[in-house]
N, C-alpha and C positions, 0 to 999 in steps of 0.2 A: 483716263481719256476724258471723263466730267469736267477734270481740272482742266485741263488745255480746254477744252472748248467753253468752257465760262471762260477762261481770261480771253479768248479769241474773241467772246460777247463781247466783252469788257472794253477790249482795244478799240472794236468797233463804234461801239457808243462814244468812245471820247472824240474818234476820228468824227463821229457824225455832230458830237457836240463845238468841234473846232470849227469845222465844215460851217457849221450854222450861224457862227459868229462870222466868218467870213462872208457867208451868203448875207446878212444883213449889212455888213458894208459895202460888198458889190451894191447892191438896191439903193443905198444909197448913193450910189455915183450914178442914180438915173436910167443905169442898163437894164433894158428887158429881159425876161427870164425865162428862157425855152426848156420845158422837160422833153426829149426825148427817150422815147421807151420802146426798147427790141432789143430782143436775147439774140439777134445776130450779131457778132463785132464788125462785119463791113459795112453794114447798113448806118452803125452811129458811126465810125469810121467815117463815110462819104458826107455826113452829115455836119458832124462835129465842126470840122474846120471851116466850112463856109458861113456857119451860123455865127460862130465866134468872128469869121472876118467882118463878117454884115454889122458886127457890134452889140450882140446879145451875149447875155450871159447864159452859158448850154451846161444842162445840168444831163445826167444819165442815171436810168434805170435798167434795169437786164431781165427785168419781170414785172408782171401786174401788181404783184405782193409791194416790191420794191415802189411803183409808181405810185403808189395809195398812201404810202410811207414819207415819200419824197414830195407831195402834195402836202398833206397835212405840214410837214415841217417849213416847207419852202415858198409856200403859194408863187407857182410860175405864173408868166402871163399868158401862157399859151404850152401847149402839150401836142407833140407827134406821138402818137399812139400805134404801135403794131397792133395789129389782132390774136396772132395765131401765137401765144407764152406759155411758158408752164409756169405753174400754180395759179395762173389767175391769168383769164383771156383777156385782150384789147375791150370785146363789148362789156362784159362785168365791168371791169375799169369804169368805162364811159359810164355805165348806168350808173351806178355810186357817185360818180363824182356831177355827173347831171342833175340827180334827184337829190343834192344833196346842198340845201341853199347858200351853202358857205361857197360854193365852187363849182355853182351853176354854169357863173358868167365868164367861165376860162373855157378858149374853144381847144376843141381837139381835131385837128386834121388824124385822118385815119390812114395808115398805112398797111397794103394788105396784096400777099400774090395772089388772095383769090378773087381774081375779076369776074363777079356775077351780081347779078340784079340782085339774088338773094340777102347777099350780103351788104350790097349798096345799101338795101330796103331795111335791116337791120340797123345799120348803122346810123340812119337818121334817127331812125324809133328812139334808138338810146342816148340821142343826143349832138352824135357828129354835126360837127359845121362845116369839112370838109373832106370827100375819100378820096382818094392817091391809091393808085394801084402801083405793084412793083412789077418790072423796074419801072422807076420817075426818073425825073430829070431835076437834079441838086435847084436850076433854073427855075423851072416850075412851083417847086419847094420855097424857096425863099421869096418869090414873090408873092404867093397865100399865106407867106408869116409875114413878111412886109404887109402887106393888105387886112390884116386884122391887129397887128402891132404899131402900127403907126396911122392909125385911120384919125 
């Protein structure tokens, strides 16, 4: 069982090493770099394709752990962040990546079904530049990544 699951590491890493050569020549072709992050698949699903039509390049995480990972290697220029993940919340995310000068200046729009002040109040502490309750509207969405990607 070790063995499969070290070559399963293994495989992964080279994919993430191909990946990366890739992502560096996307950037080079001038395209903006969207991480989206949510362990739902309809949510990047609705996202995905509109973002890629607008002309960015949409990267995906499926967790917090993932998004910290996918940061470090990738620096997007901008991050959709869910809140509510397993193994690492939307806010943990933001505060790490807020407090953290490498990647201060990447905004995070916050996506999140729990519509409360509380969490509104949160999410600036940690850093958001902007919250989005679910459901949104893809419309709305794209024009707050227009308006901090093309300012």
């Amino acid at each position: 069982m070790k063995i499969v699951r070290k070559h399963e590491q293994e495989r992964e890493q080279e994919t993430r090493n191909d990946e990366c050569l890739l992502f560096e020549e996307e950037k080079k072709n001038g395209k903006k770099r969207v991480l989206v992050v949510d362990d739902d698949p309809l949510v990047v699903k609705v996202l995905y394709k509109p973002l890629v039509n607008a002309g960015y390049d949409v990267r995906i995480a499926k967790h917090g752990l993932e998004a910290l990972q996918r940061v470090k290697e990738e620096r997007p220029d901008l991050i959709i962040l869910d809140i509510l993940m397993p193994l690492l919340d939307g806010f943990k995310v933001a505060r790490f990546l807020k407090f953290d000068k490498r990647y201060k200046d990447i905004p995070i729009i916050v996506l999140t079904s729990r519509a409360t002040e509380g969490e509104r109040k949160i999410g600036k502490q940690v850093g958001a530049n902007e919250f989005l309750y679910k459901p949104f509207r893809v419309p709305q969405v794209l024009n707050i990544v227009q308006r901090y990607l093309n300012a």
